[in-house]
N, C-alpha and C positions, 0 to 999 in steps of 0.2 A: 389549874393543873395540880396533879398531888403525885408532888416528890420523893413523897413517903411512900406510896404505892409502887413509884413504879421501882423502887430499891427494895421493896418486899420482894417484889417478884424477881429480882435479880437474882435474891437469894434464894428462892424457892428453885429455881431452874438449878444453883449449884447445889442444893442438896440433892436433886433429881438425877442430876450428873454422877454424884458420887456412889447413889446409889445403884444406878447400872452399872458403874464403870464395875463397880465389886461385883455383882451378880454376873456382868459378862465376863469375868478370871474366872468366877466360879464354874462358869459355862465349858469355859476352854481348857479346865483341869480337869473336869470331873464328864463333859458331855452329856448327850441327850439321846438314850435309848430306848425304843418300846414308846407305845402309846400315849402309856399313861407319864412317863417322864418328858415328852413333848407337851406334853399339855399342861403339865405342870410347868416348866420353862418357859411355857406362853404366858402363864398365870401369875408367874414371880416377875417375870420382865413388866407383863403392862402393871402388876401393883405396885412396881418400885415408882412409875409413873405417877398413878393414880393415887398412890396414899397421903405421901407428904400435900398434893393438894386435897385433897379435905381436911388433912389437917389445919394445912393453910386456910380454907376456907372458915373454920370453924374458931381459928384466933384471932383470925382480920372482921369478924364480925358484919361482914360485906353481905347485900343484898343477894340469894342465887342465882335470880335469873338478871341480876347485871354482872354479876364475877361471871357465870358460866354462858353470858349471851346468850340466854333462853328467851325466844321470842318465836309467836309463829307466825309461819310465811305461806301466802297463798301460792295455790295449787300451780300457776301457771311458774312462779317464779323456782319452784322446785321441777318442772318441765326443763325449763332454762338452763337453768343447773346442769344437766345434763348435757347438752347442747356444747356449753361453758367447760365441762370436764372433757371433752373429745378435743375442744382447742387446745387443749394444752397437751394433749399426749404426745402430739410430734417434738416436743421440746424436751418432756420426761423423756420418749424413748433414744433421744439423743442423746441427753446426760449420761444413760444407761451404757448405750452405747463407746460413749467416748472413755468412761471409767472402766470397760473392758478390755479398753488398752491396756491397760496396767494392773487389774483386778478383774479374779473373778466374781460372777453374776451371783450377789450373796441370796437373792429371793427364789432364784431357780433351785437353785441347790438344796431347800427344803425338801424340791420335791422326791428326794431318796430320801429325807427323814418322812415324809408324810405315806411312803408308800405302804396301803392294805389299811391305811386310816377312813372312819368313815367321811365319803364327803360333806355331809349333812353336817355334821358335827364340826369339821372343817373350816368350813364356811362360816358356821354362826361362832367359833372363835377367831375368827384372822378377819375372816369379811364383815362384820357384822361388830364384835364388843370391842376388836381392836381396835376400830377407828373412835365407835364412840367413848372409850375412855380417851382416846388421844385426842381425839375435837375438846371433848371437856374440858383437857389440859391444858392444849396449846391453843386454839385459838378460843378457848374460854378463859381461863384464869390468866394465863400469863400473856395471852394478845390484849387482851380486859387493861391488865394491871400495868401494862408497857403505855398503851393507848393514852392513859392519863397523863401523859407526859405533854398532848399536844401534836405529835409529830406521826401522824396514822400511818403515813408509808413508812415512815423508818421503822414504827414497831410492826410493820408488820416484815419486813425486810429481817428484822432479826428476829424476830418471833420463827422465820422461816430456818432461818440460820441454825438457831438452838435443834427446831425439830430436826433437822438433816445431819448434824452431827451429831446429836443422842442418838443416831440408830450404831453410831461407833464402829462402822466399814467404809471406806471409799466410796461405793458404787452404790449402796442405797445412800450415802449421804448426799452426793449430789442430785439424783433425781427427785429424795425427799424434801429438798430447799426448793423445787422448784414447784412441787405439791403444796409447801407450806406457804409461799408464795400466792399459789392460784388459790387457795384456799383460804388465806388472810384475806385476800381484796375482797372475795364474794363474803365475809363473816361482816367486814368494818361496811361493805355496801349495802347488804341488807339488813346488817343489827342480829343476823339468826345464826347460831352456831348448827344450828340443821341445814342449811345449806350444804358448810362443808363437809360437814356429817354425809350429806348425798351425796357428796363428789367422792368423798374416801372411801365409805363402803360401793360403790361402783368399780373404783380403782380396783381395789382389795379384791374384789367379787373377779374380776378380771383377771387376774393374777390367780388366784386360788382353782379355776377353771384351768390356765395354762398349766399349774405347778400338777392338776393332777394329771392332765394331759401326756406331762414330760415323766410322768411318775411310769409311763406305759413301756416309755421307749427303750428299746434296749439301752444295753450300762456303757458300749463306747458311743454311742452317738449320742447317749446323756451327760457326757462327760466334756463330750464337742460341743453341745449347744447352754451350757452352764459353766464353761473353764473362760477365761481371757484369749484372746484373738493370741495365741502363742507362736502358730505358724505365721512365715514371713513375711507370704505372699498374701494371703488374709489379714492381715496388720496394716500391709499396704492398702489393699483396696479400700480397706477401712477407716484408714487419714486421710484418704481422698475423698470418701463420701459423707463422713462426719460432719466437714463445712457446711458441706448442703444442709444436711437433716436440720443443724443448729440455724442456719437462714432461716428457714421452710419454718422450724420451731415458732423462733421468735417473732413472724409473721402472722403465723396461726394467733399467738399469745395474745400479741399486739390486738388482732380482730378481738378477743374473747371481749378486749374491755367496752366492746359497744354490746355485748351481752349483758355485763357489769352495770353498763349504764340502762338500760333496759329491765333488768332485776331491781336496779333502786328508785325508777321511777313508779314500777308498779307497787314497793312497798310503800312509797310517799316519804324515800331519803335523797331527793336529788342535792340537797344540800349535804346531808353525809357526804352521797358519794363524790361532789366536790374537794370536800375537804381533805380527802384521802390523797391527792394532786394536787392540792396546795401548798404542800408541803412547808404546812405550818405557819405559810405568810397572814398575818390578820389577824392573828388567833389571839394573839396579847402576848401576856407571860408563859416562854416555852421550857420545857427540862428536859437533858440528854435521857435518851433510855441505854446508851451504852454506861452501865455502871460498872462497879472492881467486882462484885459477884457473879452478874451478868457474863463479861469478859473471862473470869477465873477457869467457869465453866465452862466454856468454850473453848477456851486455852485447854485444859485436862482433858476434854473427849478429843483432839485436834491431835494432839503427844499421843492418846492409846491408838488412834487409828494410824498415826505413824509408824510407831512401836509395832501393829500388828503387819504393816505393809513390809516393815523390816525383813520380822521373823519370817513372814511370811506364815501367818496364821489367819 
């Protein structure tokens, strides 16, 4: 186990923190107009991501394709994958749903910033680089650097955590813990950050298709289908069928893992993927992956999405 790793990576997640959380004031002071200031705002967001870890990579001296789980995986078990990402959407779109109670739909709402944008180009920034610098990140460097602790669910448990709250909204933070989640188990089952890479750009691709969809519809019934459940009577219906969806979710979820197991028997990790459910027993000498930088950061994006659920920003 290396104790020293997984406290690197603690603190690489709070520089990661710090530096959104300034970029997203910057966001909220100044906004995002026109085209080319959308794409730019995409550009600055996933670098504040992306940079500190190459940085990090480049002073931890660490192997690439073990820090960024580069490995490749046959054709069937990227089939699966796919398969594997439809399980879990009734759980995603439950979390989406239930943080509508109380916030509005932050990924819908693009689609008035995205409208008269080309789709092509759309796509290959949100569908396409966004995931893969984020796979990079989070379930490369910092699932990698957590993982050395010994304790594969748990880092991937917070591995998920960190991704869902650095998007620093309500409403993608819980459906994105639930992403980071399904996306953890398949990276630590089959050793390949392409897996999740295929789950996220599918996600993303799906999304970017509805965002231009909703980009068509007129402005109040784009305002109904992107605002929070505000009327009463829709609020109701809406606590009453949430249970379900989240049952039905965590059913679905539950199935995904005989995919899971499936995916690591064809790379030849059935021993991995035990490990990841062992949670830790047998393993020898183990080390917490919740560390003070780890936590810090988490704490700081936790306070901004407060702070903006407050204002109401």
């Amino acid at each position: 186990m290396d104790k020293k790793r997984v406290g690197r990576t603690g603190w690489l997640y709070l520089v990661v923190m710090e530096l959104f959380i300034v970029t997203n004031i910057v966001r909220l002071l100044f906004g995002t107009r026109g085209e080319m200031n959308i794409f730019l705002d995409l550009f600055v967001s996933q670098g504040m991501v992306i940079l500190p870890v190459i940085i990090y990579f480049f002073i931890s001296k660490a192997g690439f394709k073990e820090m960024f789980s580069i490995r490749a995986v046959k054709i069937p078990t990227l089939l699966l994958m796919l398969l594997y990402t439809l399980l879990w959407y009734p759980l995603i779109g439950a979390c989406n749903a239930f943080t509508m109670l109380f916030t509005d739909n932050a990924a819908m709402q693009l689609s008035q910033d995205f409208e008269g944008i080309n789709p092509v180009l759309m796509w290959l920034v949100v569908g396409v680089a966004g995931p893969l610098l984020e796979e990079l990140s989070f379930r490369g460097a910092i699932l990698s650097g957590l993982s050395k602790s010994g304790r594969i669910f748990a880092s991937v448990v917070l591995s998920a955590l960190m991704f869902g709250v650095l998007h620093l909204n309500l409403n993608q933070m819980a459906y994105a813990m639930v992403m980071g989640i399904a996306f953890g188990l398949a990276v630590s089952a089959t050793g390949s950050v392409w897996c999740s890479f295929v789950s996220h750009m599918m996600i993303n691709s799906v999304s970017v298709i509805a965002i231009r969809i909703m980009s068509t519809l007129p402005g109040d019934i784009l305002s109904q289908s992107t605002g929070a459940f505000d009327d009463p009577a829709m609020k109701s219906r809406m606590m009453l069928m949430i249970p379900a969806f989240l049952i039905i979710g965590l059913v679905s979820a539950g199935l995904s893992i005989l995919l899971l197991k499936a995916m690591a028997a064809i790379e030849g990790r059935e021993q991995e993927f035990r490990r990841i459910f062992s949670f830790g027993r047998g393993d020898g000498e183990l080390t917490g992956v919740f560390t003070f930088p780890a936590v810090l950061g988490l704490v700081l994006g936790a306070v901004f999405i407060a702070v903006r659920l407050i204002i109401g920003v």
